[in-house]
RODO-2510 file (C-alpha; in nm, 4 decimals, decimal comma):
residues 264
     n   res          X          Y          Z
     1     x   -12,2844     2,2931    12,6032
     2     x   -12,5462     2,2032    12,3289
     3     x   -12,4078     1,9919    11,9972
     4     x   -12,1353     1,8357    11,9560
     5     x   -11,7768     1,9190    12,0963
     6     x   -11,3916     1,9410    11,9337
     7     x   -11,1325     1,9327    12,2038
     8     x   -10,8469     2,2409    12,1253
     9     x   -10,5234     2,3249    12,2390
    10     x   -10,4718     2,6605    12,3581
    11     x   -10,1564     2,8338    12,3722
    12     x   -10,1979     3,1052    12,6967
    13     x    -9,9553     3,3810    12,8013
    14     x   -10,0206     3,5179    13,1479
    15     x    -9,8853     3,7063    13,3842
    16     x    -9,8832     3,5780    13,7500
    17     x    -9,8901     3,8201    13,9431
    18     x   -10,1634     3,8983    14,1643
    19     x   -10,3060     3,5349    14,0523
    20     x   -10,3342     3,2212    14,2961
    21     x   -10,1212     2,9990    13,9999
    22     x   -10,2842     2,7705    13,7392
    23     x   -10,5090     2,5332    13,9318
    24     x   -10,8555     2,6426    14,0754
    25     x   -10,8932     2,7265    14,4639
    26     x   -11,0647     2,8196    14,6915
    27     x   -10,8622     3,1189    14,8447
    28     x   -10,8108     3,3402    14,5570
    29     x   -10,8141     3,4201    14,1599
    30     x   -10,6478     3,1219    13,8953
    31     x   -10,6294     3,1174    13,5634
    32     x   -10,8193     2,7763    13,5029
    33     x   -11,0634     2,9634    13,6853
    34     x   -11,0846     3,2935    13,4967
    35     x   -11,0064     3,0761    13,1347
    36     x   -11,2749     2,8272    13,2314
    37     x   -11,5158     3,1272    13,3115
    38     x   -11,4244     3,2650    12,9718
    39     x   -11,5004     2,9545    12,7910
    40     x   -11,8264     2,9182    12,9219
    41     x   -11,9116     3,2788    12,8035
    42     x   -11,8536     3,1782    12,4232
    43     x   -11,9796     2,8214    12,4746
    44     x   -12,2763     2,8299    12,7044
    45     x   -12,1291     2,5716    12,9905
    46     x   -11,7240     2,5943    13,1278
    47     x   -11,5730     2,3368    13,0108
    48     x   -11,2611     2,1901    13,2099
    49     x   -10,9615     2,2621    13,0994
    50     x   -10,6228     2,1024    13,1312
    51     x   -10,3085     2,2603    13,1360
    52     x    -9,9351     2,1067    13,0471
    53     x    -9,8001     2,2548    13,4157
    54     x    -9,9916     2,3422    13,7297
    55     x    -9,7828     2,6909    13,7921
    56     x    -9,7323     2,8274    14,1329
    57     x    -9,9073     3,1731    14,2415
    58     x    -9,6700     3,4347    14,0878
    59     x    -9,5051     3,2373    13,8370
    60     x    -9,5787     3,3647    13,4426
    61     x    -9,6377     3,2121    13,1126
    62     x    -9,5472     3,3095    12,7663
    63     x    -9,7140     2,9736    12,6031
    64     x    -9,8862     2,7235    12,8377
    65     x   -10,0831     2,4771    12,6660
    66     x   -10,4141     2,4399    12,8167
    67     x   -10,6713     2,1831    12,6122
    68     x   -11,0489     2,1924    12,6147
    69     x   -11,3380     2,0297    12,5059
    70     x   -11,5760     2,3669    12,3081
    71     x   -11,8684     2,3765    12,0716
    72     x   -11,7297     2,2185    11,7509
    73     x   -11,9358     2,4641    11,5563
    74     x   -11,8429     2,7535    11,7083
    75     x   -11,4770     2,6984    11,7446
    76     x   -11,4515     2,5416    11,3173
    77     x   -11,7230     2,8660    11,1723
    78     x   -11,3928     3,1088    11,2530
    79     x   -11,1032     2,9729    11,5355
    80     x   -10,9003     3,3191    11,5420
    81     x   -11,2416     3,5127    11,6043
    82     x   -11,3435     3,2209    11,8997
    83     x   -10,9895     3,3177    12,0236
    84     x   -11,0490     3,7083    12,0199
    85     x   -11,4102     3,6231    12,2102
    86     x   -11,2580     3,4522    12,4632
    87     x   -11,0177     3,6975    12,5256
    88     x   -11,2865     3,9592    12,5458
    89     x   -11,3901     3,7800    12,8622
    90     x   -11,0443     3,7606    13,0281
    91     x   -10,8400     3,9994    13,2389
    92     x   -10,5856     4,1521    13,0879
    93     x   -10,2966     4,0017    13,2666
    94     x   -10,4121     3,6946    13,0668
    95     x   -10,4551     3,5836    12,6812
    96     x   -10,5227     3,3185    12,4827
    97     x   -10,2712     3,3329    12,2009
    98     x   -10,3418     3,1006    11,9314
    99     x   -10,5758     2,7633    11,8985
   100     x   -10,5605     2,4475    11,6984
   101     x   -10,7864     2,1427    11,6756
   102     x   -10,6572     1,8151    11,8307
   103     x   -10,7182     1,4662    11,8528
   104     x   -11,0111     1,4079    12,1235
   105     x   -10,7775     1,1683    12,3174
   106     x   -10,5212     1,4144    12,3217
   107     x   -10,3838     1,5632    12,6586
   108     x   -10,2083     1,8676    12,7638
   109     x   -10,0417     1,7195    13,0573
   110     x    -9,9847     1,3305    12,9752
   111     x    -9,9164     1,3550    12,5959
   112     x    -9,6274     1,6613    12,7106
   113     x    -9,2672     1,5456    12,5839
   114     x    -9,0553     1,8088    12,7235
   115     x    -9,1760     2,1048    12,9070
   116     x    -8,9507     2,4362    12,9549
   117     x    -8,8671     2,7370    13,1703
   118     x    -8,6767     3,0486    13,2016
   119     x    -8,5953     3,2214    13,5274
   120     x    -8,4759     3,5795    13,5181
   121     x    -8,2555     3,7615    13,7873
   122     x    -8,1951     4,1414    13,8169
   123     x    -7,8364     4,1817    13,9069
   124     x    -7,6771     4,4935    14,0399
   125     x    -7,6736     4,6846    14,3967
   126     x    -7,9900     4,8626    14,3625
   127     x    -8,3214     4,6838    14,3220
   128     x    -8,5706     4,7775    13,9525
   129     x    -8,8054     5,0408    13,9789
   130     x    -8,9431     4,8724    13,6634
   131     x    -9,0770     4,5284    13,6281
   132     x    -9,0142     4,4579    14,0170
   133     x    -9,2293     4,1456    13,9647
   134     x    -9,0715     3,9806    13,6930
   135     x    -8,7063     3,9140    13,8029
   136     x    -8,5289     3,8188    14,1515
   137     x    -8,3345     4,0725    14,2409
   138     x    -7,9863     3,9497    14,3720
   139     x    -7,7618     4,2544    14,4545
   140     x    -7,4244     4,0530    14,4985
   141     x    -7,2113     4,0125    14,1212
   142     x    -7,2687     3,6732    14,0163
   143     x    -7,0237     3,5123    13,8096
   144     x    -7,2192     3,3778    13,5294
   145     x    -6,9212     3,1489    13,3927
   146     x    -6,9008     2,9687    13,7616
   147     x    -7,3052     2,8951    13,7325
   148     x    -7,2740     2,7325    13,4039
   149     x    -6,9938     2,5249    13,5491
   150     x    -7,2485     2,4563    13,8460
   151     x    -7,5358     2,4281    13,5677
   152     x    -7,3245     2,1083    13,3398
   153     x    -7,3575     1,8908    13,6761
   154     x    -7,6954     1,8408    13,6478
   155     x    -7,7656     1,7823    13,2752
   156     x    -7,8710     1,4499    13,2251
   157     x    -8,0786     1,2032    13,4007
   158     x    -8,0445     1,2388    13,7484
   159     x    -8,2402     1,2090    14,1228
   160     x    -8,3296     1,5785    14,1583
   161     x    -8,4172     1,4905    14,5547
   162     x    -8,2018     1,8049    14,6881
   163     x    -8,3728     2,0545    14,4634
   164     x    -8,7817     1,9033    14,4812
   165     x    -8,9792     2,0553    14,7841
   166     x    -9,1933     1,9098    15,0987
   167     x    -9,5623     1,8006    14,9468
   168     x    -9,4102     1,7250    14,5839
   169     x    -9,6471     1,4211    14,4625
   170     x    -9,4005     1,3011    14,1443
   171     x    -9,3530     0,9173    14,2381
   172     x    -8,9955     0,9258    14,2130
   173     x    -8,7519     1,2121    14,2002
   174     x    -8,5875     1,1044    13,8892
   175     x    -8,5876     1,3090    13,5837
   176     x    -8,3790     1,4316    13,2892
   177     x    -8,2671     1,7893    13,2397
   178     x    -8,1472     1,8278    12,8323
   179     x    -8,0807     2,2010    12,8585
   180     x    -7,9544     2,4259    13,1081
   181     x    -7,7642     2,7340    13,0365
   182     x    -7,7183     3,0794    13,2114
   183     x    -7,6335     3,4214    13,0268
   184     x    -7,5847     3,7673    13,0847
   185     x    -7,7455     4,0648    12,9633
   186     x    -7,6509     4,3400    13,0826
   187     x    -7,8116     4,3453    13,4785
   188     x    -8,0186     4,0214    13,3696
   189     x    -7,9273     3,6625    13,4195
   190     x    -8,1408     3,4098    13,2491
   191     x    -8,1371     3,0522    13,2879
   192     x    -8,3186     2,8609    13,0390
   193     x    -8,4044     2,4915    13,1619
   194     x    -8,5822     2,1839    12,9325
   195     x    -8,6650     1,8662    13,0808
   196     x    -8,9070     1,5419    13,0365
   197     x    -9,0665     1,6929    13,3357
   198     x    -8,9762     1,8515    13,6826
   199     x    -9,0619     1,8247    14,0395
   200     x    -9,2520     2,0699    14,2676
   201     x    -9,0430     2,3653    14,2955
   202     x    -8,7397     2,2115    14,1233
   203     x    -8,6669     2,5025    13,8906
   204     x    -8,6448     2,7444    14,1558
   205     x    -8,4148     2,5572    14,4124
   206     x    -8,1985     2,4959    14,1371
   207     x    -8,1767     2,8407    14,0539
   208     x    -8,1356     2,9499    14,4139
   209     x    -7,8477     2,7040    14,4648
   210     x    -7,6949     2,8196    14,1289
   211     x    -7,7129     3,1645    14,2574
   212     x    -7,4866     3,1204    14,5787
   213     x    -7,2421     2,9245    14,3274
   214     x    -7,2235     3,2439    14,1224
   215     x    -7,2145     3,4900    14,4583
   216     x    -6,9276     3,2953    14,5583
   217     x    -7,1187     3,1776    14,8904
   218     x    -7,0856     2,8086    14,7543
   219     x    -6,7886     2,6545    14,5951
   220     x    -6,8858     2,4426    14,3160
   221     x    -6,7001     2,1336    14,5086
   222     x    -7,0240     2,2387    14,8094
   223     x    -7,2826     2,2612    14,4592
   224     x    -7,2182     1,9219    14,3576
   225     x    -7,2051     1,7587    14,7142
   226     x    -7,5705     1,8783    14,7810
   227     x    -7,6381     1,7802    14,4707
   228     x    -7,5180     1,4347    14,5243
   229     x    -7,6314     1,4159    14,8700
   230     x    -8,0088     1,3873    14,7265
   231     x    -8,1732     1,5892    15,0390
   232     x    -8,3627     1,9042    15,0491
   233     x    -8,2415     2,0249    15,3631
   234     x    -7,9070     2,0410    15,2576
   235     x    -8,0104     2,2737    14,9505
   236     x    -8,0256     2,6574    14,9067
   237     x    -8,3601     2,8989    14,9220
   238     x    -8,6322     2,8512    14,6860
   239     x    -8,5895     3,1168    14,4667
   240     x    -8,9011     3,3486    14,4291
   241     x    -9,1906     3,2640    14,1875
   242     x    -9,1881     3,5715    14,0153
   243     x    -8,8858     3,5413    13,7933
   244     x    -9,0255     3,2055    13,6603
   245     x    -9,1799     3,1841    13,3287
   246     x    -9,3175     2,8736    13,1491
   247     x    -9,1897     2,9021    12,8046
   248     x    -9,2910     2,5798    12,5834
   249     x    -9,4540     2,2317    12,6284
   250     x    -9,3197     1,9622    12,3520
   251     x    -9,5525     1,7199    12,1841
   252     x    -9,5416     1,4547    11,9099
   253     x    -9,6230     1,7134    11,6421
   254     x    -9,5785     2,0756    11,7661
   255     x    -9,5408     2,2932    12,0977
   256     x    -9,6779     2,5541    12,2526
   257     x    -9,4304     2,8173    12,1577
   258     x    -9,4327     2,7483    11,8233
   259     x    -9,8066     2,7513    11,8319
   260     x    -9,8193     3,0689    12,0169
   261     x    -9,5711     3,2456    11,7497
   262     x    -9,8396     3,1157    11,4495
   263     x   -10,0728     3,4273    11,5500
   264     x    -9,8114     3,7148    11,4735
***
């Protein structure tokens, strides 16, 4: 990269399917590695790029915040057309939604206050012929009402040990959900989620012990004794990736969603 540079945040929707996740590897497609090859289109050299969550393969994004160190005069002579170049360079199941100039210390993943998520399930007796990879389909009625019950446990600051996975590298399982609420629309069930942070996987084994709560499998007397019992092999299934999407990433002076909504 020849000049000078400006580090950017960029707000990135994606869908994961058919993709490997967020971080680079070695045994398939990511989209660090497809934005990074995009960047280095525009700017002559990849620069490497850091994003507020490493998502899993399958999981989406409507506004991950992803910074970058580009040419300083490319990216200030016109920022929205530097946004529609490097788009011209990515897949379509990926797009860089908006851009802003920030500090050069700043940092997508250290500087994030509050990171969020939202986990759709399809659910009625017969599975969707449309959008099959975007919601878990649970055919058994869940009762939405004994969820949220399930849901109010867990708000607050608490060791998330029975709902954080084998090979999580978080030094402590402590964090603190501030939002977590379940509605009904029609066939879908969404659970929103904020927190500080999360542990590996700890979205989706929450939402797969919420749904035997709401199947009637678990009582929520059973919920809150795995919950309290701070061991993953007490817990429920993982739920699958792809009804997880990354929705916002909170910092000092904006976040990702509302960044992402500034292009429309």
């Amino acid at each position: 990269m020849n000049g000078m540079t400006r580090r950017i945040a960029l707000a990135l929707e994606y869908d994961g399917h058919g993709l490997c996740g967020w971080q680079r590897q070695d045994n398939g497609p990511t989209v660090q590695e497809h934005l990074e090859t995009a960047l280095a289109r525009i700017d002559g050299r990849a620069p490497t790029t850091v994003a507020a969550g490493r998502t899993d393969a399958g999981v989406h994004a409507e506004a991950m915040l992803v910074h970058a160190d580009v040419s300083a005069s490319r990216f200030a002579r016109a920022p929205l057309a530097y946004v529609h170049g490097v788009n011209q360079h990515l897949p379509p199941t990926i797009r860089v939604i908006a851009a802003r100039p920030v500090a050069a210390d700043f940092h997508a993943r250290f500087d994030c206050r509050e990171r969020a998520y939202r986990y759709e399930i399809w659910n009625r007796t017969t599975a969707p012929a449309i959008h099959r990879w975007r919601h878990w389909w649970q055919p058994r009625p869940l009762d939405v009402e004994r969820m949220r019950e399930a849901a109010a446990l867990l708000v607050g600051r608490h060791d998330f040990s029975s709902f954080r996975a084998s090979g999580c590298q978080a030094a402590g399982p402590v964090r603190e959900i501030r939002q977590l609420s379940v509605a009904r629309r029609g066939w879908r069930v969404c659970l929103h989620v904020r927190a500080d942070a999360f542990l590996y996987h700890m979205v989706r084994n929450i939402v797969g012990a919420l749904a035997r709560v709401g199947s009637g499998q678990w009582s929520l007397a059973r919920f809150e004794d795995v919950f309290r019992a701070r061991d993953r092999a007490t817990s429920a299934e993982t739920a699958p990736a792809h009804g997880l999407y990354f929705t916002n990433a909170v910092y000092d002076d904006f976040d990702s969603a509302s960044l992402a909504s500034s292009s429309d």
